[in-house]
C-alpha positions in Angstrom: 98.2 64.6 95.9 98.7 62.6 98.9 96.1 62.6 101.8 97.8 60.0 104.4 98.3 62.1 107.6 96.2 64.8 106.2 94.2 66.4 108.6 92.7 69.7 107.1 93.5 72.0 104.4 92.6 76.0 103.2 91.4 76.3 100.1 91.4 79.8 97.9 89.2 79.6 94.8 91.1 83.0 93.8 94.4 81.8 92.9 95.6 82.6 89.3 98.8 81.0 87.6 101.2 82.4 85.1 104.3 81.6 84.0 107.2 84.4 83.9 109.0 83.4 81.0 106.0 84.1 78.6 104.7 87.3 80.4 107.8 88.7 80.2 108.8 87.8 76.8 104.9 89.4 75.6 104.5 92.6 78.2 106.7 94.6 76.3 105.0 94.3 72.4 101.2 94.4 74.7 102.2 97.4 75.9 104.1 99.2 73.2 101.0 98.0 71.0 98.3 99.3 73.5 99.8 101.8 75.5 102.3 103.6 72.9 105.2 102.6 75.2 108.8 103.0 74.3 111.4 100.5 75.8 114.7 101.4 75.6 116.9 97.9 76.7 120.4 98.3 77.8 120.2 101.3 78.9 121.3 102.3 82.8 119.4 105.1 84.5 122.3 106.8 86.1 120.4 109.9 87.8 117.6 112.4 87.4 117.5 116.3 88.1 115.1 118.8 87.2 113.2 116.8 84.4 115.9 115.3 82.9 116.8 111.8 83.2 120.9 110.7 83.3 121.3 107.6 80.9 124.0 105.3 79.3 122.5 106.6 76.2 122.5 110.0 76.8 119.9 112.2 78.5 116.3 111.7 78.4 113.0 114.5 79.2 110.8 113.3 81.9 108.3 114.6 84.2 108.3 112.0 86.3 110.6 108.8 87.2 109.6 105.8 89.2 112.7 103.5 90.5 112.0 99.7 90.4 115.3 98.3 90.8 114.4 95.5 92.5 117.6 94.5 94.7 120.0 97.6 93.1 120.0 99.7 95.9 123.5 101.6 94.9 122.7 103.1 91.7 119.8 105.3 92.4 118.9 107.3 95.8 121.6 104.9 98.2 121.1 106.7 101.1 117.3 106.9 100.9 117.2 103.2 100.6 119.4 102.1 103.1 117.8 103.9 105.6 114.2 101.4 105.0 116.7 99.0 106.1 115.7 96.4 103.4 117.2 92.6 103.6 119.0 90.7 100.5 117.1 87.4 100.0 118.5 84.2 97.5 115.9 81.9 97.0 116.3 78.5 95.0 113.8 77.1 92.6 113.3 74.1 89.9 111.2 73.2 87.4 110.1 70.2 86.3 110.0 68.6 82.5 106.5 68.8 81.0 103.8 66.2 82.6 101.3 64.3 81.6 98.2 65.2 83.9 97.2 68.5 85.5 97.8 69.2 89.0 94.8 71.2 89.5 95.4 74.0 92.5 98.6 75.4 93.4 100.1 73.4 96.1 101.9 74.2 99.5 101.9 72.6 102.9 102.9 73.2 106.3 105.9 74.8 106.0 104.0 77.4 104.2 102.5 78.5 107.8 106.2 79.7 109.3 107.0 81.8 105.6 103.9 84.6 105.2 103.1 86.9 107.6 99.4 85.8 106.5 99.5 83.1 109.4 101.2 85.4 111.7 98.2 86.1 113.7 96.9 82.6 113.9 97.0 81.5 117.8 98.5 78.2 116.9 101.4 79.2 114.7 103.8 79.5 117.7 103.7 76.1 118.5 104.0 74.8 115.0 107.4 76.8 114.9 108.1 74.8 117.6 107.5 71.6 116.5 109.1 72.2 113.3 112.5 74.1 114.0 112.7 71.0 116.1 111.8 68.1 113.4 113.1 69.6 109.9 115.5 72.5 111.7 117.2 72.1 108.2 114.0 73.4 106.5 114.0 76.3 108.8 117.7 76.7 108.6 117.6 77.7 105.0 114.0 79.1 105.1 112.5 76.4 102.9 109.0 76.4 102.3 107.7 74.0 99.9 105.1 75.0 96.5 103.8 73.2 93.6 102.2 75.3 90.4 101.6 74.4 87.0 101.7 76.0 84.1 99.7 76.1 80.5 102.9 73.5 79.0 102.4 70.8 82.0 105.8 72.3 84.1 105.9 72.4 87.6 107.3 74.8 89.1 108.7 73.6 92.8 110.3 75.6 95.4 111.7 77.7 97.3 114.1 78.2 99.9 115.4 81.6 101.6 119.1 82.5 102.5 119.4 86.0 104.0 122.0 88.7 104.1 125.7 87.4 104.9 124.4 83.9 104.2 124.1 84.7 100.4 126.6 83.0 98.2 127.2 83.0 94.7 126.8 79.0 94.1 123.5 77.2 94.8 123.6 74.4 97.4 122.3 71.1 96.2 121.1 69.8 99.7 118.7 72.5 99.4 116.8 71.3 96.2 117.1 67.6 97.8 115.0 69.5 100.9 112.8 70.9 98.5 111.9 67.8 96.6 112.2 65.5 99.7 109.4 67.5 101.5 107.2 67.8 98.3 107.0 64.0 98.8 105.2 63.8 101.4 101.9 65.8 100.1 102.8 65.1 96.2 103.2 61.5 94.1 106.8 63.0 92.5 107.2 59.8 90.5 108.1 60.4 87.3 109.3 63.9 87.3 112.5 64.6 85.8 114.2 68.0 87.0 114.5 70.3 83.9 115.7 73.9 85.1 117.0 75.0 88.2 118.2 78.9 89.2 118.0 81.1 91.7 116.7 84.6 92.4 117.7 87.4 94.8 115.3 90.1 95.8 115.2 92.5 99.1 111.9 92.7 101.3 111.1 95.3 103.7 111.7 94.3 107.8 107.9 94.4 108.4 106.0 96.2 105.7 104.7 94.8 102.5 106.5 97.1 100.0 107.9 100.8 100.9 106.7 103.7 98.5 109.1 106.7 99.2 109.7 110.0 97.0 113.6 110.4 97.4 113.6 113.9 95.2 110.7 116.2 93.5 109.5 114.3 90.3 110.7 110.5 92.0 108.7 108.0 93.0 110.4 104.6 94.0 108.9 101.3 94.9 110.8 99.1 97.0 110.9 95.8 98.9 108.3 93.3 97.8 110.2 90.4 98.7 109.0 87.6 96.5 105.3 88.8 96.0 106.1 91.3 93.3 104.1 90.0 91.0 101.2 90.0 93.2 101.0 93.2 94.6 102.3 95.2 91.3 98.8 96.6 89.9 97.9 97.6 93.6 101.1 98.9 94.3 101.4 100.9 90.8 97.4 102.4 91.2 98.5 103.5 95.1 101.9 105.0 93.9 100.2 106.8 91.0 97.3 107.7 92.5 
């Protein structure tokens, strides 16, 4: 990490890192194995009425369905979601080849301070908008924010940047990774990281709530608009939902 310029820092002894790809891959065998349950991939959920759940694969029995479509909002209870008035996001990440030496903490810098609504109350956050729609108005143009993780193999994982609505496109914009890793240079020694991966994501978030819990018809429970802190807030959201 670089410290010229630095002035202070926050520091959260609570953070916990894990990589997608190998969650994802295990979850379903850990919870088949633990929890007895069945996963039936490639199937689309068309509808549900009175018990009975409308699949590609013919209908299924259940006393209860929870939606978590993540940015489908046209297959299942339209109307009831468009009324939450949720917003399309594309964000655009990298990762880098495996390293060396371990970063330590999960990094972010000032940018961070404009993206969560964390740092909204803080007195001072006004005028740090100021300054920096003024000196990197590209940053805030595309919504870039700028964090560093690392994972069990030695990958960092660098991003992100946030396109809204009509501004979505289908092809990712190189000038935003060159933001991305331009501005991680200034708090992080990038030399001799090679770019392995890059994608992009699209999720909806709610206008000014965390996540929307809604029952759009008896039996149906639907969870909604997490923006990009899904992962965070699932066990909460899933015990208040259920509760």
């Amino acid at each position: 990490m670089k410290t010229d310029g630095l002035r202070a820092g926050l520091w959260s002894p609570n953070e916990l890192v894990v990589d997608p790809r190998q969650i994802i891959a295990g979850l379903p065998g850990w919870l088949t194995e633990t929890w007895r349950v069945r996963f039936e991939f490639g199937t689309l959920v068309r509808g549900y009425h009175s018990g009975a759940v409308e699949t590609s694969a013919g209908p299924r029995k259940a006393d209860r369905l929870f939606v978590c479509t993540g940015d489908d909002l046209q297959t299942l209870f339209p109307g009831d979601l468009a009324a939450l008035g949720l917003r399309r996001c594309k964000l655009q990440m990298m990762r880098t080849s495996p390293v060396s030496w371990r970063l330590g903490p999960m990094l972010a810098a000032g940018l961070t301070l404009l993206h969560y609504d964390s740092f909204r109350d803080c007195p001072s956050r006004g005028a740090v908008r100021a300054r920096l729609e003024t000196e990197l108005s590209d940053y805030t143009k595309f919504g870039i924010h700028v964090m560093a993780a690392q994972n069990g193999s030695g990958e960092l994982t660098l991003g992100d940047s946030h396109e809204y609505d009509d501004q979505i496109v289908p092809f990712d914009r190189v000038a935003i990774d060159d933001l991305v890793l331009g501005y991680l240079q200034r708090f992080l020694d990038t030399s001799g990281l090679a770019i392995a991966s890059r994608w992009h994501g699209t999720y909806v978030r709610h206008p000014s709530e965390a996540f929307s819990i809604l029952h759009p018809a008896p039996g149906v429970t639907a969870l909604v608009g997490f923006g990009g802190a899904g992962m965070t807030l699932s066990f909460g959201a899933a015990a208040q939902a259920t509760s």
